[in-house]
C-alpha positions in Angstrom: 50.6 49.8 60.8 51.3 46.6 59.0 47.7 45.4 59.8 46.3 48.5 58.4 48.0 48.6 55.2 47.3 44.6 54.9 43.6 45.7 55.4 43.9 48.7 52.8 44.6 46.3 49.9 41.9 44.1 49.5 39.7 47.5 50.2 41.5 49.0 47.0 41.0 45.4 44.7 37.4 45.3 45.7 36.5 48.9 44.8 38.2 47.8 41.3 36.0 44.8 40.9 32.7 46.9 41.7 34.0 49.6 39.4 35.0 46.9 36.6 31.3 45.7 37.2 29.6 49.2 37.2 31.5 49.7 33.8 30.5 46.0 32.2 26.9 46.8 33.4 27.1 50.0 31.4 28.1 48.7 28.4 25.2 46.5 28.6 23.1 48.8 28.9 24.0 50.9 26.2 23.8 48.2 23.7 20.1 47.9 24.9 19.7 51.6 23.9 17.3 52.1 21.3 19.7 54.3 19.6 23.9 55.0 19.4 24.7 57.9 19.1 27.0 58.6 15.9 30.5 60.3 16.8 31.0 63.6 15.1 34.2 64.7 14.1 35.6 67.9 14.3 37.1 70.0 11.5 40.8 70.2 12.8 40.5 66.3 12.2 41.5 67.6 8.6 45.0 69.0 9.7 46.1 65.5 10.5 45.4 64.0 6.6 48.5 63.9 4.4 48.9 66.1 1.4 48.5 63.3 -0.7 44.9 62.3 1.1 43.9 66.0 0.6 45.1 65.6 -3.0 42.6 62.2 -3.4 39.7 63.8 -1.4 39.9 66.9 -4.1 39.8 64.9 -6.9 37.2 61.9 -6.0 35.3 64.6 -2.8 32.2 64.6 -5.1 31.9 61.1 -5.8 31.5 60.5 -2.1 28.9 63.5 -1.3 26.2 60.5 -0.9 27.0 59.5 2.6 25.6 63.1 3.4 22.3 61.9 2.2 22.5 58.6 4.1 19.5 58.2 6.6 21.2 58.8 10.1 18.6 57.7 12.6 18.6 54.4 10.6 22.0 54.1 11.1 22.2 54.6 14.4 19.3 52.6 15.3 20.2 49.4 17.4 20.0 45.9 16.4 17.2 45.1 19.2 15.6 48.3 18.1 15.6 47.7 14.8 14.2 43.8 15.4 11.1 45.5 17.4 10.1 47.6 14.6 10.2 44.8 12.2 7.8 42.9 14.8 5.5 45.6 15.1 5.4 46.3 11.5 5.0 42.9 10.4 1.8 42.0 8.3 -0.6 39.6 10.5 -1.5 36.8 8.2 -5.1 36.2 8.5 -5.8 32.1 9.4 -8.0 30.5 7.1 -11.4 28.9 8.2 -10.5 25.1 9.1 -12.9 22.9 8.0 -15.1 21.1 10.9 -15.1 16.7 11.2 -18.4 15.0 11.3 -19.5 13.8 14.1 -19.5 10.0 14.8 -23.0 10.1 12.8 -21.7 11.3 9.2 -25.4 11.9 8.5 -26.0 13.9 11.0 -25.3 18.2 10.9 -24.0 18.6 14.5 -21.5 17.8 17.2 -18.9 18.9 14.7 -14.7 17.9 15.2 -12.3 19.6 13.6 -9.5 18.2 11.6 -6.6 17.5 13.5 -3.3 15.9 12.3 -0.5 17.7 14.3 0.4 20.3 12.0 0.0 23.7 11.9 -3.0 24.3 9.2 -1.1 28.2 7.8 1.6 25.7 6.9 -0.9 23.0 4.9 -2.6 26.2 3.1 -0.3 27.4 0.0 0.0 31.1 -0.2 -2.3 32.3 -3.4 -1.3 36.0 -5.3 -4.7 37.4 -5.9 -3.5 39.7 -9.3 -5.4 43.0 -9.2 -7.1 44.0 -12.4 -4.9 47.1 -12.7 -2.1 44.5 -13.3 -2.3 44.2 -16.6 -1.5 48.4 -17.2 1.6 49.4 -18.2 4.6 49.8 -15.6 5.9 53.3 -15.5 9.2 53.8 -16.9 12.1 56.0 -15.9 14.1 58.0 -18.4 17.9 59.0 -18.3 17.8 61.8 -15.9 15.6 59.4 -13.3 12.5 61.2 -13.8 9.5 58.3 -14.0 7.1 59.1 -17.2 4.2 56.9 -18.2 4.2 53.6 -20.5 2.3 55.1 -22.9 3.6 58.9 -22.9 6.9 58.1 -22.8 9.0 59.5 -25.3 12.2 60.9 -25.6 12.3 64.9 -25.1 15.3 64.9 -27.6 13.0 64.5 -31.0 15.7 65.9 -32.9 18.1 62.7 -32.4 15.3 60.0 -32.5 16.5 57.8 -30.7 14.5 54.7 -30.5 11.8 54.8 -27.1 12.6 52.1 -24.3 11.1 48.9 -24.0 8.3 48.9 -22.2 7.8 46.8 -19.3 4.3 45.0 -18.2 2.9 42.5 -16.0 1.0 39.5 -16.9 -1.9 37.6 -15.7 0.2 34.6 -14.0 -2.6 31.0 -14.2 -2.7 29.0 -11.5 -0.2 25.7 -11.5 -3.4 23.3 -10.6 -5.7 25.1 -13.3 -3.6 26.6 -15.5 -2.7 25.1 -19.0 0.6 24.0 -17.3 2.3 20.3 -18.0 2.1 20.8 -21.6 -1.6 19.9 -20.6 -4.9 22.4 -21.2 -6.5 24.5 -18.7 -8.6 22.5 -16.5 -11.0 25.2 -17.3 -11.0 24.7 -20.8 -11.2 21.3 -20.2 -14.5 21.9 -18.9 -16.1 24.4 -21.2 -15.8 21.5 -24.2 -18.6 21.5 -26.4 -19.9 17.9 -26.5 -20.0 15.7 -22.8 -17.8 13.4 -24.4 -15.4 15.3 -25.4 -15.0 16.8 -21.9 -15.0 13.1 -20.7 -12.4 11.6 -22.6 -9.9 14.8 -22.7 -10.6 14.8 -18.4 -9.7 11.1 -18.8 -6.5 11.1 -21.0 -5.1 14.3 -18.8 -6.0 12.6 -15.6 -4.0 10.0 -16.5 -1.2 11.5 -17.7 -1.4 13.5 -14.4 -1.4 10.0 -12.1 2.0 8.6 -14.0 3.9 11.5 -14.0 3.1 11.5 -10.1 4.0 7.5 -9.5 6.8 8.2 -11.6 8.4 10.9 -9.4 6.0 11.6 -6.2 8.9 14.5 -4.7 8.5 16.7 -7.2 4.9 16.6 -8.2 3.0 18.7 -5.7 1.7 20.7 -8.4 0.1 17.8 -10.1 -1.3 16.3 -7.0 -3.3 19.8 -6.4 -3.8 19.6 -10.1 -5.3 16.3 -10.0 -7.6 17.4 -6.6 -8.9 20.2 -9.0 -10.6 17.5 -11.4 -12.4 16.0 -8.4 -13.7 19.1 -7.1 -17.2 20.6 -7.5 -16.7 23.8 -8.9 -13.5 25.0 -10.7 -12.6 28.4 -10.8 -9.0 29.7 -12.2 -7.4 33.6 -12.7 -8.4 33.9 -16.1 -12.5 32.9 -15.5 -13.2 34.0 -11.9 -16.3 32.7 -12.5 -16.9 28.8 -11.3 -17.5 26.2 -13.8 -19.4 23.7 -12.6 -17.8 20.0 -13.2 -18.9 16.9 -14.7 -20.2 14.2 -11.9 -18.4 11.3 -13.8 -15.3 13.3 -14.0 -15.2 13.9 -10.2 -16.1 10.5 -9.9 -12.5 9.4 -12.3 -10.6 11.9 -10.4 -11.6 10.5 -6.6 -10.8 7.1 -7.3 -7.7 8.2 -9.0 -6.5 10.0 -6.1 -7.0 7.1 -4.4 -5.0 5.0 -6.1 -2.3 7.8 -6.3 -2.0 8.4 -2.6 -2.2 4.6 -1.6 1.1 4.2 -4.0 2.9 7.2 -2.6 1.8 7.5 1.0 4.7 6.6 3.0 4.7 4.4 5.6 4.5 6.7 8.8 3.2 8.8 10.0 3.9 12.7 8.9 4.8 14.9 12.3 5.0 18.5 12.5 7.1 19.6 9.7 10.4 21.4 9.3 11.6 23.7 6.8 13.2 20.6 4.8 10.3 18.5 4.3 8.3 20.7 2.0 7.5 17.7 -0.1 6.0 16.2 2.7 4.2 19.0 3.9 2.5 19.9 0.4 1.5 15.6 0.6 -0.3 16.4 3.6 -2.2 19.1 2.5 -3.6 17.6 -0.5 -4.5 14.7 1.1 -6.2 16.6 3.8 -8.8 18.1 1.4 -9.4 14.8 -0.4 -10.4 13.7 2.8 -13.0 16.5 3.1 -14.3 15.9 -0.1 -14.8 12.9 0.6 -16.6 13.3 3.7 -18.7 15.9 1.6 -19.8 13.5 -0.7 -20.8 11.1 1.9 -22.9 13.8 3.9 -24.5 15.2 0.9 -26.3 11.5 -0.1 -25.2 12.2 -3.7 -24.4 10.3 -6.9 -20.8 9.7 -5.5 -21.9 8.4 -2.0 -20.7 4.6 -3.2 -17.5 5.8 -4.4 -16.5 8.2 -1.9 -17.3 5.3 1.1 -15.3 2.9 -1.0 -12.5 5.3 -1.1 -12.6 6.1 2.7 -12.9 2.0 3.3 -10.1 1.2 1.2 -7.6 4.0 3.1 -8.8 2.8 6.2 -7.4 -0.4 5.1 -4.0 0.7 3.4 -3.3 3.9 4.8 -4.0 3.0 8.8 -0.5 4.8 10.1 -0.8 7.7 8.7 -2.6 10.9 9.1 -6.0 12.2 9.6 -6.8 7.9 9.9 -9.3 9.2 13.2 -11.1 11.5 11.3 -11.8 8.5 8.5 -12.7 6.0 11.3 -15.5 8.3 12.2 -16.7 8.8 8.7 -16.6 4.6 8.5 -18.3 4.3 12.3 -21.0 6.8 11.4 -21.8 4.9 7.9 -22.9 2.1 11.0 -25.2 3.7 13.2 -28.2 3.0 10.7 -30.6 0.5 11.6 -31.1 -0.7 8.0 -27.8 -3.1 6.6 -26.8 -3.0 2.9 -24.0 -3.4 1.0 -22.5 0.1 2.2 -22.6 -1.3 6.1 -21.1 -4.6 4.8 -18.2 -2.4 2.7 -17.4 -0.7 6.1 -17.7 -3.8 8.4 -15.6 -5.4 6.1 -12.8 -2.9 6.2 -13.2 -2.8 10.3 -12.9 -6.0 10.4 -9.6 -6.2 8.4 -8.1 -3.7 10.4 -8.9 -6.1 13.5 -6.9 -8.6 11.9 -4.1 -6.9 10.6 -3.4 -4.3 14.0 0.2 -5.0 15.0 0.1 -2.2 17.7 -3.3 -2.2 19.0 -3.5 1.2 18.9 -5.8 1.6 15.5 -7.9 -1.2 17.2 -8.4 1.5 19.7 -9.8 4.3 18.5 -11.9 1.9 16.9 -13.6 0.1 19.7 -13.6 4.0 21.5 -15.2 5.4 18.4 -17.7 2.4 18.6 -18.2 2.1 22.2 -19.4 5.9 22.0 -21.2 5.5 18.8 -23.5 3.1 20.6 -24.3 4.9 23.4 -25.3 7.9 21.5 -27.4 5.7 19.4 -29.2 4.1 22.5 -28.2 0.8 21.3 -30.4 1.0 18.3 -28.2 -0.5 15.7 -28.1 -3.1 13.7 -26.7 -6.2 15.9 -24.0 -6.8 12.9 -22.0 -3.7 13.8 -21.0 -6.0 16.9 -20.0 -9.2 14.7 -16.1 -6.9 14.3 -15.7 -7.2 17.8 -14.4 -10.8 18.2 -11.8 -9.8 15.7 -9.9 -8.0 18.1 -6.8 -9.6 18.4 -7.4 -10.0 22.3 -7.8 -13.5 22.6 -4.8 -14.9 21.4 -2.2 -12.4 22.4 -2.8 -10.6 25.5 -2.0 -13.2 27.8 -2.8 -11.5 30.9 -5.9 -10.6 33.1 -7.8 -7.5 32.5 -7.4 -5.3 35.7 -10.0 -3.4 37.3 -7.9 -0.6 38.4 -4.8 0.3 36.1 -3.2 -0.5 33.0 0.8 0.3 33.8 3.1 -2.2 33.9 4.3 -3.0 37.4 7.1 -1.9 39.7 10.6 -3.1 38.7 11.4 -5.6 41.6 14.9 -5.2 42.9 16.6 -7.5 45.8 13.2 -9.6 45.9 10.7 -6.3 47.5 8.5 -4.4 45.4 8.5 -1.2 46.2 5.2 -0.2 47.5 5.1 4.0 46.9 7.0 6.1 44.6 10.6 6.2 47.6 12.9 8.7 46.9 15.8 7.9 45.3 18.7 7.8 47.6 22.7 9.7 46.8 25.2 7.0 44.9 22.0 4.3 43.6 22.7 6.5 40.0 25.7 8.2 38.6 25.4 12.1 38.8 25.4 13.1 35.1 26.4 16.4 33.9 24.0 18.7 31.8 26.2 18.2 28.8 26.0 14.1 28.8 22.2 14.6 29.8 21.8 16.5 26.6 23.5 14.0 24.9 22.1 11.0 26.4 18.5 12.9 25.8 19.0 13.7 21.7 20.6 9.7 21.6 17.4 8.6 22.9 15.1 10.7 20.5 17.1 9.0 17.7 16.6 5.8 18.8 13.2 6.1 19.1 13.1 7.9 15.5 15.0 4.7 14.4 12.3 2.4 15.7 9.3 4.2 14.1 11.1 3.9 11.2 11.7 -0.1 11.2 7.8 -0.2 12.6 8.8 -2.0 16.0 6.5 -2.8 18.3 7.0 -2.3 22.0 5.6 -5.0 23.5 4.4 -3.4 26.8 3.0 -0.7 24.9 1.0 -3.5 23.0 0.1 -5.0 26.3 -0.9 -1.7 27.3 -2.8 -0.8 24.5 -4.5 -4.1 24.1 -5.4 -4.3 28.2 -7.3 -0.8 27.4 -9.1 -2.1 24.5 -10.6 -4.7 26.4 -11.8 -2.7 29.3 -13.6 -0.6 26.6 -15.0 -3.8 24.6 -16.3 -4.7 28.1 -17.3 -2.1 29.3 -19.8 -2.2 25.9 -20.7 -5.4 26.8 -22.0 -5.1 30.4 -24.4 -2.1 29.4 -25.9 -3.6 26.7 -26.7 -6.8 29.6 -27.7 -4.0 32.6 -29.4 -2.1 29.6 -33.1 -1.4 31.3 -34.9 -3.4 28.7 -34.0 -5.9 25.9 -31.9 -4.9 22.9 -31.3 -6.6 19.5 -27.8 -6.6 20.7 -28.2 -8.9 24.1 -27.2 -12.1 21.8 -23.8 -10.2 20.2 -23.1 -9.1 23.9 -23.3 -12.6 25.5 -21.4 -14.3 22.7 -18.9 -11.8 23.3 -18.6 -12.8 26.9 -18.1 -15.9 25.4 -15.5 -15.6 23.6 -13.6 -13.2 26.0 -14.8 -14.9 29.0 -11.3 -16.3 29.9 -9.9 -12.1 30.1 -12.7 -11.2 32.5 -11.5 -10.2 35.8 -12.2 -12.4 38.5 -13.4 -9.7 40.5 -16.7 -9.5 37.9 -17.7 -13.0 37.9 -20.3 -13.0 40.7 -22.5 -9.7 39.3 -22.1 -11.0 36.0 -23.8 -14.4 36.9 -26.7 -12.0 38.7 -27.1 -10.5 35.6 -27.5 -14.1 33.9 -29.7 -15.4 36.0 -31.8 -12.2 35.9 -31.8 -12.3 31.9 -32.9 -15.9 32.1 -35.9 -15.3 34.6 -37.7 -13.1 32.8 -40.8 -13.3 31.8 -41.6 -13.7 27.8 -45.2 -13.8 27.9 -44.8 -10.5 25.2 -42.5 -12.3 23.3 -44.0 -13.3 20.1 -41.2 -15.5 18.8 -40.1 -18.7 20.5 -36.9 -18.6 18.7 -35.3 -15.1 19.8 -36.2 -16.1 23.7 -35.0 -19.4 23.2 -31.6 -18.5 22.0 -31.3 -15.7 24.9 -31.7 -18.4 27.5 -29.3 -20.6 25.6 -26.8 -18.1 25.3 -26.9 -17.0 28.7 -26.1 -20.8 30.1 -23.2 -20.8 27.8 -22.0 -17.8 28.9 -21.7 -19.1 32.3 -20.3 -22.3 32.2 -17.4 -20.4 29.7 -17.1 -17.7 32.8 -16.1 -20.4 35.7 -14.1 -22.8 32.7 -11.3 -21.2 33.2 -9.9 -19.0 35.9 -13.3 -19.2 37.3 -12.6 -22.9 38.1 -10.9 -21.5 41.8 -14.3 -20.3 42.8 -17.2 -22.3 44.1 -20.1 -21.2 42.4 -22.8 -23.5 42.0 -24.4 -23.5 38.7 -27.8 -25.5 39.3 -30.1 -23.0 38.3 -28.7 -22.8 34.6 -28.8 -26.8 34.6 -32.5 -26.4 35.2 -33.0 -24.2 33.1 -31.6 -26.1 30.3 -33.3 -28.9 31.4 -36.8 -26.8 31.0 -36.2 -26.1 27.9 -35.8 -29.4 26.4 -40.1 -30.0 25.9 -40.8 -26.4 24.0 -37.8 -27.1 21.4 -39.1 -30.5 20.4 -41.9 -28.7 19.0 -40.2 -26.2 17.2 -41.1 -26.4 13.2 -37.9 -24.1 12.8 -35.7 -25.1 15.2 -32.7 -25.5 12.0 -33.4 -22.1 10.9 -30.0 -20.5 10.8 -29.6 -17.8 12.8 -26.6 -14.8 12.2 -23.8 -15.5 14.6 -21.5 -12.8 16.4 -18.5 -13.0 14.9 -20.1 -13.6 11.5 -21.1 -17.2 10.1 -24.8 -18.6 11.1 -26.0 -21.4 13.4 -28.8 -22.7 14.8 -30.9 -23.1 17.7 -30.4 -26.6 17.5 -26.7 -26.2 17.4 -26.8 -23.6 20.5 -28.6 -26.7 22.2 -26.1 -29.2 22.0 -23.5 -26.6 22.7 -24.8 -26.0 25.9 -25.6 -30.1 26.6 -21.8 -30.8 25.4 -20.8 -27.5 28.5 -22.8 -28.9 31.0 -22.0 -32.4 30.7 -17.9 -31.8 30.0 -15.8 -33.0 33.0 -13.8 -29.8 33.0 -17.2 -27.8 34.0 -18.0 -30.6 36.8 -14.9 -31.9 37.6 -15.9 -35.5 37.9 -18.6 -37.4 35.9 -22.0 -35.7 36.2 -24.8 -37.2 38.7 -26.7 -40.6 37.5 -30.0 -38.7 38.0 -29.0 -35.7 36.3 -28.2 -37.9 33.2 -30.9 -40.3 33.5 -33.5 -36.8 33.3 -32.0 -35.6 30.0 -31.2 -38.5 28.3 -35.3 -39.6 28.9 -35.9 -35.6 27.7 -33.9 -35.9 24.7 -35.4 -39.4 23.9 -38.8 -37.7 24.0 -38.1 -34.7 22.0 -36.0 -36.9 19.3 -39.7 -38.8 18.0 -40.7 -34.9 17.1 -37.4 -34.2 15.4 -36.0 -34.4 11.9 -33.5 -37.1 11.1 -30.5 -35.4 11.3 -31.6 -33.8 15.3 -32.7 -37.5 16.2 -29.2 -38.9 15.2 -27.4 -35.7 17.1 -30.0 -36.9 19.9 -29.1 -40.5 20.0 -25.6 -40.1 19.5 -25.3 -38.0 22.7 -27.1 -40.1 24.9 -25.4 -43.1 23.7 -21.9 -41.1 25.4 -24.3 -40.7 28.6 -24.9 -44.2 28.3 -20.9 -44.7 28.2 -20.0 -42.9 31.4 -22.6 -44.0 33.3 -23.5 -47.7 33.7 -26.6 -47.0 36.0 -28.3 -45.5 32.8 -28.0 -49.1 31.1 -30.7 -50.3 33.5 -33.2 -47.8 31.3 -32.9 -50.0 29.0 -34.4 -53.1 30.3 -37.5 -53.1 32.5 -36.7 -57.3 34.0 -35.3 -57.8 37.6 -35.8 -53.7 38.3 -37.2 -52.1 41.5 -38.6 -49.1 41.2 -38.7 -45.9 43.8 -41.4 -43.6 43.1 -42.8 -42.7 39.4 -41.4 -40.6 37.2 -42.8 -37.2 36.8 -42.1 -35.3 33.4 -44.0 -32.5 34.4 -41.5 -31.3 36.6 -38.7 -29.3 35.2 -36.2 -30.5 37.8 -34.0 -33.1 37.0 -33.3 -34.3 40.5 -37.3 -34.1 41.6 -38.4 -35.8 38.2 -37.3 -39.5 39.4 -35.9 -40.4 36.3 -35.1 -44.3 37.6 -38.3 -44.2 37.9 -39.3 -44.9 34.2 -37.4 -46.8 31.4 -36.1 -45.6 28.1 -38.7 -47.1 25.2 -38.8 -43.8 23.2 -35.4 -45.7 21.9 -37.5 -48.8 21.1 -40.0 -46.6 19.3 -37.1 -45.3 17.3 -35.7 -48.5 16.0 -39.4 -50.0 15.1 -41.1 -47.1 13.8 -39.3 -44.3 12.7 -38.9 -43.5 9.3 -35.4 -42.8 8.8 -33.2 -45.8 8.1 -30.1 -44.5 9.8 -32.5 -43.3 13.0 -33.1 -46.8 13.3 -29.8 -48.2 12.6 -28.5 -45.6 15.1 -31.1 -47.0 18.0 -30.5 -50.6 17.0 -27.0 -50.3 17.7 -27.6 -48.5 21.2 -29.8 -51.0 22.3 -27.2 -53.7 20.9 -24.4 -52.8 22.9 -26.8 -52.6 26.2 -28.1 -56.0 25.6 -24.3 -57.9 25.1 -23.1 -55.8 28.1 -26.1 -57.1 30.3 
């Protein structure tokens, strides 16, 4: 029995939970109901009020008969019910047509992008009251007894007390802030519609003004100024009052662009805008405007009109100020596409210039970036017909001195934390007690501290190093990435000499792995044949470039691998004879990287390479010294002065290194091996020893250059007190 009723209990308390459950359950439900029912009460409901409550509801009952015409189903219509109906009833604001971004060609009419900056364009676009014509009719009125009458009819139906009629109310035509006579400034329109050009000139001027230092003054509170200011730079102005557009005065758009200019670069902060909340309306009306001076910008460029020039040097000058903030992509292309002309003027040189100060200035990396991305494409849509000086930015970059590191092949993170001396080799699961368990609440918190730290660094403008490093590693696989198609490109480009230089410069960031192809392709570029090549010059400097390229490859980190590098030695060698009777071998030639040199200077470049002890590691060979120094001699009688000095003086340090080449010099108590054969363009099959050195005796008799002689005499000095 005991066991029974023990049993019967918790039977009893768990019917009471699932009927305390049922019930809550219930509840819920009927709050989710679309209606509640309003509770009626009966009439005996009156035999419970007080005399004195009868006595008050006697008195005051008619005051009260509203509540009878109250709207019952409104009233007991839900909350969630009455949220739905909103929903469905809500007006759908139509999105306004976004405007489309050029493509990387700004001259070009397709492969349009569209303006992108993060934010939601219905909250850049300010909301416009179109004012119906009706608007200016009178308002109806209502007279005592409620009954609405017409403006214009309405008069009192009690004549015989003539009381005076009510004031009638009516609506106005509202002007636009940006158009309207606003400011204590005219109507832009009327503005426009001035008699005389001057006149419209000079009042556009002084207003413009006016408009640009009330907006320095206090930038917050002058949104309606800024779109004011954006009217005077556009096309066609149209307002409330004269629906019709007015067409504007060129040299006024032209005062109001570069105004803007100067306006935004003062009050552009110095981030970058995010999506917007509700607080930030200042910002969020900056945005805007700035938005469609960008596309009027980039209209004017595209159309090729009479404020082409200004409009690029607007977009050049915010690509240099304005880098961090918005819509800084969509100028970058406008800026790229002004490059992929063949022709160079003093547009491509306004927007080189501004690439290249960007290059200089990058503290992240990241606008150097999109840069090299937007050109690397460019380029490849182009074919590689550009001009070669779009490549002269490139060595700009800010690669060589800080990113210290190889690029890889493969990946771009930063490695696996090491921890007790192993690397971990996969992604291992991380194991019960190696972290604290942290509740949802501290996660939260730890989470929103972390958003505000990283608010507080955008805000200081810290740089993350390994985000630099990062950043930097993928710039350089883009830059040579461009580089090694324009070398495996299937024929010659104008671009081939930026490319190698380039290599050049960057040849100590290659990765290791590449070394080996790229010296194929060297070799390869060097070998062919030039029988169409009309000028000396252009092949000349290919070869030249290509041997420099590949003594600056295995200077460095290429030092660990044996590569041998005789077949550029002969080819230097080979071209020694065809320079020496080159009219224009001072000519100045544009250099990568801007600046000019020479093919003479290339020449000695490469001689200085292949003769440095760091390329051979030891003093070079006594024949391969012996064979140029007798080439050089012999090309130095068909050189001007100032080659035959560089000449002299570089053999005179071959001279220093190597004693055996002193024995050149004098022809007594010498055996000779074999004859010397300059019609072979090997230096270790020519037999130099073979021969002796009296081009330098020719030099010090007969040339006719005093210091060319001096500079011989003194060799031939120092050979004969050493002997």
């Amino acid at each position: 029995m005991k066991v029974a009723k023990r049993s019967g209990a918790p039977l009893q308390q768990a019917a009471k939970r699932r009927k305390t459950a049922s019930e809550k359950k219930g509840k819920d439900k009927a709050a989710d109901r679309p209606v509640i029912p309003i509770p009626v009460a009966d009439d005996d409901d009156d035999s419970n009020l007080s005399e004195q409550d009868l006595d008050l509801l006697e008195n005051y009952g008619v005051g009260a008969g509203f509540l009878k015409s109250l709207d019952q189903d409104g009233i007991a219509r839900s909350k969630k019910e009455t949220a739905r109906l909103h929903q469905v009833n809500k007006p759908i604001r139509q999105k306004a047509d976004t405007d489309d971004l050029p493509s990387i060609h700004s001259d070009s009419e397709g492969d349009d992008e569209s303006w992108s900056s993060g934010i939601d364009h219905d909250e850049l676009s300010s909301p416009t009251h179109d004012v119906s014509d009706d608007s200016d009719a009178e308002m109806p009125i209502k007279q005592m007894g409620g009954q609405p009458v017409e403006a214009d009819t309405a008069e009192s139906e009690d004549e015989d007390e003539e009381k005076p009629s009510l004031p009638v109310t009516t609506w106005k035509r509202l002007e636009d802030v940006s158009t309207g006579a606003r400011f204590g400034r005219a109507s832009v329109v009327d503005v426009l519609t001035k008699g005389s050009r001057k006149t419209r000139i000079q009042q556009a001027k002084d207003q413009i003004a006016g408009i640009c230092q009330d907006i320095v003054a206090e930038p917050e509170m002058s949104l309606g100024l800024l779109r004011r200011l954006h009217v005077f730079a556009s096309e066609t102005v149209t307002s409330p009052s004269h629906p019709e557009p007015i067409k504007n005065d060129p040299m006024i758009r032209k005062l109001a662009i570069l105004s803007q200019l100067a306006v935004f670069i003062d009050i552009i902060p110095g981030y970058r805008i995010r999506a917007l909340t509700d607080q930030e309306k200042s910002e969020k009306g900056l945005v805007g405007v700035y938005q469609n001076y960008l596309r009027i910008l980039e209209a004017e460029l595209k159309a090729q009109s009479e404020l082409t020039d200004a409009a690029l040097q607007c977009l050049c000058t915010l690509l240099k100020k304005a880098t961090h903030f918005n819509f800084i992509v969509n100028v970058m292309g406008c800026i790229v596409g002004r490059l992929s002309k063949k022709s160079w003027n003093k547009s491509s040189e306004l927007c080189i210039d501004a690439v290249i100060h960007v290059f200089r200035a990058d503290l992240t990396g990241q606008p150097s970036l999109e840069l090299v991305r937007l050109l690397n494409r460019m380029i490849k849509e182009r074919r590689y017909n550009i001009h070669p000086n779009v490549l002269s930015c490139l060595p700009f970059l800010r690669l060589k001195t800080e990113l210290s590191v190889r690029a890889s092949d493969s990946k771009t993170d930063k490695p696996a934390p090491v921890k007790n001396g192993k690397r971990p080799t996969g992604a291992a699961r991380r194991k019960i007690g190696d972290a604290p368990h942290v509740s949802k609440k501290n996660a939260k918190i730890l989470k929103e501290n972390k958003e505000i730290e990283r608010e507080f660094r955008e805000a200081e403008a810290e740089v993350d190093r390994e985000q630099r490093m990062s950043t930097q590693t993928e710039t350089l696989k883009l830059l040579f990435v461009l580089y090694f198609s324009i070398l495996k490109a299937t024929y010659p480009t104008p671009l081939l000499p930026c490319a190698l230089e380039g290599i050049s410069k960057f040849a100590h960031l290659v990765n290791i792995d590449f070394f080996k192809d790229l010296l194929q392709v060297l070799k390869k570029l060097i070998q062919e044949d030039d029988e169409d090549d009309d000028e000396l010059i252009s092949s000349t400097h290919r070869r030249l470039l290509c041997i420099i390229t590949a003594f600056d490859l295995l200077s460095g980190q290429g030092e660990a691998l044996n590569i041998d590098l005789t077949d550029f030695v002969s080819h230097l060698y080979t071209i020694i004879p065809p320079l020496s009777l080159a009219s224009d071998i001072d000519r100045p030639i544009a250099e990568h990287g801007g600046g000019t040199s020479s093919l003479a200077n290339k020449l000695f470049r490469a001689l200085d390479i292949v003769f440095s002890p760091r390329s051979l590691g030891a003093t070079a060979p006594s024949w391969r010294s012996a064979a140029f120094a007798k080439r050089l001699l012999g090309a130095s009688l068909h050189w001007p002065p100032t080659l035959a000095l560089r000449s002299l003086n570089f053999v005179d340090g071959l001279i220093l290194k190597d004693e055996k080449l002193e024995n050149l010099l004098f022809t007594e108590e010498r055996s000779l091996d074999g004859v010397y054969r300059p019609d072979i363009d090997d230096p270790q099959l020519c037999n130099p020893f073979g021969t002796s050195f009296w081009e330098l005796y020719a030099l010090r008799d007969n040339h006719y250059d005093t210091n060319v002689r001096e500079e011989a005499q003194k060799i031939v000095s120092r050979a004969q007190a050493g002997h």
